[in-house]
C-alpha positions in Angstrom: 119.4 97.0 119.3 116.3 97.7 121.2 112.9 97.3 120.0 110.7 99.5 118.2 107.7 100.9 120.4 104.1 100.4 118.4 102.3 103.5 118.3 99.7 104.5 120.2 96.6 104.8 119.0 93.4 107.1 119.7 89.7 106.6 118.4 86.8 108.6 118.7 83.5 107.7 119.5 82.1 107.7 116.1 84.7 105.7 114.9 84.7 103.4 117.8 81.5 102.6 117.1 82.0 102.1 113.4 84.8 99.8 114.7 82.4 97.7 116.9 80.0 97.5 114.4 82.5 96.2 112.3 83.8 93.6 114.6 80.1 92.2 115.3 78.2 92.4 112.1 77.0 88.8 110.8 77.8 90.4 106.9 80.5 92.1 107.2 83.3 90.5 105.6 86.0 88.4 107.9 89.2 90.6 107.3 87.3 93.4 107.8 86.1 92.0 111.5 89.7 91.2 112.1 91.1 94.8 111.0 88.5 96.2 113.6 89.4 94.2 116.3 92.8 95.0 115.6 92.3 98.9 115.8 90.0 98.0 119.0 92.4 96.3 121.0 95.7 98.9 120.1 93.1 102.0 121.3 93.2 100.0 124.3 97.0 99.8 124.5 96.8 96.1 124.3 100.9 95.3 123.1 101.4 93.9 119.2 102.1 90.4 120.6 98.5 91.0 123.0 96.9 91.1 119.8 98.3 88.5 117.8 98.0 85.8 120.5 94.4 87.0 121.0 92.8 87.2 117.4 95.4 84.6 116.2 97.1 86.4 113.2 100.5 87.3 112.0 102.6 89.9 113.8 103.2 91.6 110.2 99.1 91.6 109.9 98.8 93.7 113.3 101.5 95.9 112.5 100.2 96.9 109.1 96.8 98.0 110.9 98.3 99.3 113.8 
């Protein structure tokens, strides 16, 4: 059976930069950083398995906030 293909994702300016504010602010809580970078990295087409070896989650995690 052949795999499922993530889908892709688009982001607009203002809400890229909500996302990077996200990802960088010192109060902002951690899940809330991670959920960013998430988004952040599928814009950029980074693959499921990119993502989880970079942030160092769960592959369920990503594809919830993919």
């Amino acid at each position: 059976m052949p795999l499922a293909q993530a889908c892709p994702v688009t982001v607009t300016g203002s809400l890229r930069r909500v996302l990077i504010r996200r990802s960088r602010g010192q109060k902002t809580a951690y899940r809330d950083k991670v959920r960013a970078q998430i988004v952040q990295m599928a814009a950029r087409s980074w693959s499921t398995t990119a993502i989880v070896a970079e942030v160092g989650i769960t592959v369920d995690t990503v594809r919830t906030w993919r």
